[in-house]
N, C-alpha and C positions, 0 to 999 in steps of 0.2 A: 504494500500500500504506500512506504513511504516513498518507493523505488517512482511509484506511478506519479505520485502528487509532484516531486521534483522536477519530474519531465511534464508536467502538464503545467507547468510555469516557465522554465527553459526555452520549451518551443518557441510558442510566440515571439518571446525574446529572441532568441533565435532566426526566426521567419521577420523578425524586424531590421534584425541586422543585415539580413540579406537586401533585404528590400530596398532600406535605405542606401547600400551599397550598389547598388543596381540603377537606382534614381541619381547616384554621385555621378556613377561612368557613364550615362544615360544622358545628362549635364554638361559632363565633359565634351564628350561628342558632339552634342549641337550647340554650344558653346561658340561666339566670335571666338578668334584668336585676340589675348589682347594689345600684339600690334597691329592690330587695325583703326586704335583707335590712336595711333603715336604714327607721327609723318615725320622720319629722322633720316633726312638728307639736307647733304651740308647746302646752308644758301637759303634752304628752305625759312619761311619764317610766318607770324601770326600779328594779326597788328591789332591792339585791343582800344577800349574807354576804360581808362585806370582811374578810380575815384580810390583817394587815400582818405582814411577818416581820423581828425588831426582832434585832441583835446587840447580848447584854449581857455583862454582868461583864466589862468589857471588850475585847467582842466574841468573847469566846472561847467562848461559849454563846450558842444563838438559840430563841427562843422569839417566839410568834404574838398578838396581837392582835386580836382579835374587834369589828368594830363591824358596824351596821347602813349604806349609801353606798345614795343614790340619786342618778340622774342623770336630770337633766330639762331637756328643750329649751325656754329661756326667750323667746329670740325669733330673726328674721330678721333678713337685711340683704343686701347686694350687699358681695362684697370687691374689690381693685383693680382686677379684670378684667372686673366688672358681672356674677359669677356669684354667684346664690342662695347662700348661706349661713345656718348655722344657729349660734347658739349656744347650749352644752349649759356647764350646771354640775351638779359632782360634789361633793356634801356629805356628812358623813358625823355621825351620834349613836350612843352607846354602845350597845352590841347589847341593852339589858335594856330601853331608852326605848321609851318609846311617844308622847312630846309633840313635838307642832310646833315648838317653841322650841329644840329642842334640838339642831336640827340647824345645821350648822356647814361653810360653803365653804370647798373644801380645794383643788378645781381647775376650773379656765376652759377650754374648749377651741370651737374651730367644726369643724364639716365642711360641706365642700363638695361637693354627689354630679354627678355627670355622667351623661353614657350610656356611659360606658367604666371610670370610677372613682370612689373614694369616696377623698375629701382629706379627713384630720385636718389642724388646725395644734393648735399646743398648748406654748407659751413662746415663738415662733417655731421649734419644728422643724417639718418639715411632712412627715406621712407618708400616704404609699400605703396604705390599709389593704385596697382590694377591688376587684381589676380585672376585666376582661371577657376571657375568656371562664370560665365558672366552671365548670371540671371538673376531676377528680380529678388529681393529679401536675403542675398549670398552676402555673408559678411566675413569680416577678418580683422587684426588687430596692423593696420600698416605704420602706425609708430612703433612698433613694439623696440625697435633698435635705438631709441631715443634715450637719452640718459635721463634722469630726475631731473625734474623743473627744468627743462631746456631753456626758459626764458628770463630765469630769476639774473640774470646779467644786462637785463633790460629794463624789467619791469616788476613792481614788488608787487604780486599779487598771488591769489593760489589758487587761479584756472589752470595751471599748466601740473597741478598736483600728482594726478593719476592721465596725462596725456598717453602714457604707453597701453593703455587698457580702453581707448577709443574705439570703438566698432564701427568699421568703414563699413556701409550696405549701399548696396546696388539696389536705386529702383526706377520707373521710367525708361527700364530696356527697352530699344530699339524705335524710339517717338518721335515724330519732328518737333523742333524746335523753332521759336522764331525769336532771334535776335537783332536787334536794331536795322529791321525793316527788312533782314533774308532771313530765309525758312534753311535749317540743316536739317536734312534725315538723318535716319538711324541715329540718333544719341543715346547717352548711357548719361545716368546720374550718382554719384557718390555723395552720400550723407557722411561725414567722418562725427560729426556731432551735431546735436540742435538740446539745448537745455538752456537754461538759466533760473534764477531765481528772485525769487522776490521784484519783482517786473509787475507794471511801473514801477518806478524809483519812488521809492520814502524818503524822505530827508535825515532821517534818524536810522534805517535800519540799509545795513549791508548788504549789496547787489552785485549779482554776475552775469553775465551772459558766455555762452561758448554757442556758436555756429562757423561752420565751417562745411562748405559746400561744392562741390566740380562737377562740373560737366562734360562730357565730350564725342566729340563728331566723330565718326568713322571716314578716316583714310585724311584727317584735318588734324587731330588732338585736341589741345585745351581749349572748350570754346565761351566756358563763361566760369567764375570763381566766385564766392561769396565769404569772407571770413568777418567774423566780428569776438574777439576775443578780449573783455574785458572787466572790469572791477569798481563796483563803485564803496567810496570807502566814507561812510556817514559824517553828519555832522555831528559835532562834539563843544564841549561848552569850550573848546579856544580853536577850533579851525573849519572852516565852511566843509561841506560834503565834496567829492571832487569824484572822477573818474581815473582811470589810469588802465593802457591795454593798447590795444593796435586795432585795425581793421580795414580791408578793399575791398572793392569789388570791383572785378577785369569781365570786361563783354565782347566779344569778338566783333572786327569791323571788317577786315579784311584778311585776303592770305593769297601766298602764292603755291 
């Protein structure tokens, strides 16, 4: 009897592991590859609306920043492990320019694509940005290579607490998109977070926000970004309430 009741619990368990095994390779198979959604030839490049989100008057007020960012893959190489690499610079000129000269390096980064993922490095963190299998609700942890508080050398806040325990999920497979007056097929959405707290702001009580959002075209790459990562730190009987954090949002305008 006890022989039977063990197995008549195991089973199922059993038949689920299968199952779900089945539904993974199943995934896999029809699955884009995810360099389809990364265009890494040199020359190549993305011209976006870069809104920087700036705290003033003492951070106690935030207002936005308009320039023109484009990013464009300069050249290859192999990194330590003799895997293709690409390196992209992000420049950016005032949103009214129209001259070559004007444009001005603000960030370095490489990616390295696999047949399973797409590696960012970028100051030495190195993130996960697009794993395999690409469907809807598929998540993963792509900071997880991050160290503690990546950002406490910038900002004194504690959104960046547990950053390595982020769940990147895929949703809005395969949808068009329309950004600033063109439509891109086939897109893909990564949510890397959406939380916050205590939202509105109270003047007396402690606020966060974490979002952090990407999109992207198939056979284009990055076609729209949303981050807002920041901290509001109350008012006290000897200093006003203030903000402190970063945040952009880049919208694709063009590409070659």
């Amino acid at each position: 009897m006890k022989k039977f009741f063990i197995s008549a619990i195991t089973a199922p368990l059993l038949f689920g592991c299968i199952w779900l095994s089945s539904c993974s390779k199943k995934d896999s198979l029809t699955s884009d590859a995810v360099t389809d959604y990364v265009n890494l030839q040199v020359g190549k490049y993305i011209l976006y609306r870069y809104d920087s989100l700036r705290f003033v008057d003492y951070d106690q007020r935030d207002t936005f920043i308009t320039y023109q960012a484009r990013e464009m893959v300069m050249d290859s190489s192999t990194d330590n492990l003799n895997r293709p690499t690409w390196r992209v610079v992000r420049s950016i000129r005032d949103w009214n320019s129209t001259r070559e000269t004007d444009w001005v390096p603000i960030l370095t980064y490489t990616v390295t694509p696999s047949a399973q993922n797409i590696e960012m490095k970028e100051a030495n963190f190195r993130y996960i940005k697009l794993v395999r299998p690409i469907v809807d609700g598929f998540s993963w942890h792509g900071n997880g290579f991050l160290p503690d508080k990546p950002y406490q050398d910038y900002y004194q806040f504690g959104n960046d607490q547990d950053i390595q325990t982020w769940d990147y999920t895929y949703h809005d497979v395969n949808t068009t998109l329309s950004l600033n007056g063109k439509d891109y097929d086939s897109t893909i959405s990564v949510t890397q977070i959406a939380d916050s707290s205590n939202l509105p702001i109270v003047a007396t009580v402690l606020a966060t926000k974490n979002l952090w959002v990407e999109k992207y075209a198939k056979g284009i790459g990055l076609v729209y970004k949303e981050v807002a990562v920041w901290e509001y730190q109350p008012t006290t009987s000897t200093q006003s309430g203030y903000r402190q954090g970063f945040g952009i949002t880049m919208s694709i305008l063009d590409h070659n």
